[in-house]
C-alpha positions in Angstrom: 64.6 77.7 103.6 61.2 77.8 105.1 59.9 74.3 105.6 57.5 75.1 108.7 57.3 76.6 111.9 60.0 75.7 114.5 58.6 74.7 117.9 61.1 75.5 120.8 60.5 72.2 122.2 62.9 71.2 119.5 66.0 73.5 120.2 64.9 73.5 124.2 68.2 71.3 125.6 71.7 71.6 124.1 72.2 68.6 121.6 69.0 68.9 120.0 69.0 69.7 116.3 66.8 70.5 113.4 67.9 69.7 110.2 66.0 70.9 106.7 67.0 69.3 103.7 67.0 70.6 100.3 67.1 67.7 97.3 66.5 67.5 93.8 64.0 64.7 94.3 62.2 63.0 97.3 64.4 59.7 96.9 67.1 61.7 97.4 65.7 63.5 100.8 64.9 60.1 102.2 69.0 59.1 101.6 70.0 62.2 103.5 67.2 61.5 106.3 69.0 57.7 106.2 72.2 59.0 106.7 71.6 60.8 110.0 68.8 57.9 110.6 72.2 55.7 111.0 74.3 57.8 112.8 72.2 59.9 115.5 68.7 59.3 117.5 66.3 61.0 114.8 62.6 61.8 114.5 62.0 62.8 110.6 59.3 64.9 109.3 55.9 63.7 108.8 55.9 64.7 105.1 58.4 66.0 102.0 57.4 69.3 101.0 57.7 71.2 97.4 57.5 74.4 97.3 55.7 76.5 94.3 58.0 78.4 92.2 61.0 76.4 93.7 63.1 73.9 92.7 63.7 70.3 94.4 61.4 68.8 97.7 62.4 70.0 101.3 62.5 67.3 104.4 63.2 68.4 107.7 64.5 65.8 110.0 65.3 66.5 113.9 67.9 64.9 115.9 69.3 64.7 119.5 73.5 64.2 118.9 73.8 63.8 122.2 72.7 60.0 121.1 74.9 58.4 118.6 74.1 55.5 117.0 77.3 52.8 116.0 80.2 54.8 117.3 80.2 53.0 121.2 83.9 52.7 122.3 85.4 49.8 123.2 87.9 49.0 125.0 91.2 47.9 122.8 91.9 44.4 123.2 95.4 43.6 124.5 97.8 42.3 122.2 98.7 38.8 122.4 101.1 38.0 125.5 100.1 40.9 127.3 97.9 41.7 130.5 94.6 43.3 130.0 94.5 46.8 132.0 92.8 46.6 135.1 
């Protein structure tokens, strides 16, 4: 899927990621681009693109997964009448 020209500042350190998407509809596109929105630091396209002679809108979306988003570890807490670890 062609949705532009790839610039190797975005693949230049391991971790970051381009991501195209494919969807029926732009609505669609922007769920997808919400999904990884939620999870990992993302910078979306500037624009949805259609494609003559193709079906469905293309998004491309780029993300660094060495930064996730709601998945920090925490320490389990100690069950009742025990001794936190030290």
């Amino acid at each position: 899927m062609e949705a532009g020209t790839l610039s190797e500042a975005h693949v230049a350190r391991p971790g970051l990621v381009v991501v195209d998407v494919a969807a029926c509809d732009e609505q669609t596109a922007f769920a997808v681009q919400a999904l990884l929105v939620g999870r990992w630091a993302t910078a979306s396209g500037d624009r949805t693109t259609w494609v003559l002679g193709e079906p469905g809108v293309r998004r491309r979306c780029y993300l660094d997964v060495r930064q996730q988003f709601g998945s920090r570890r925490r320490a389990p807490k100690p069950a009742a009448g025990t001794a936190a670890p030290p």
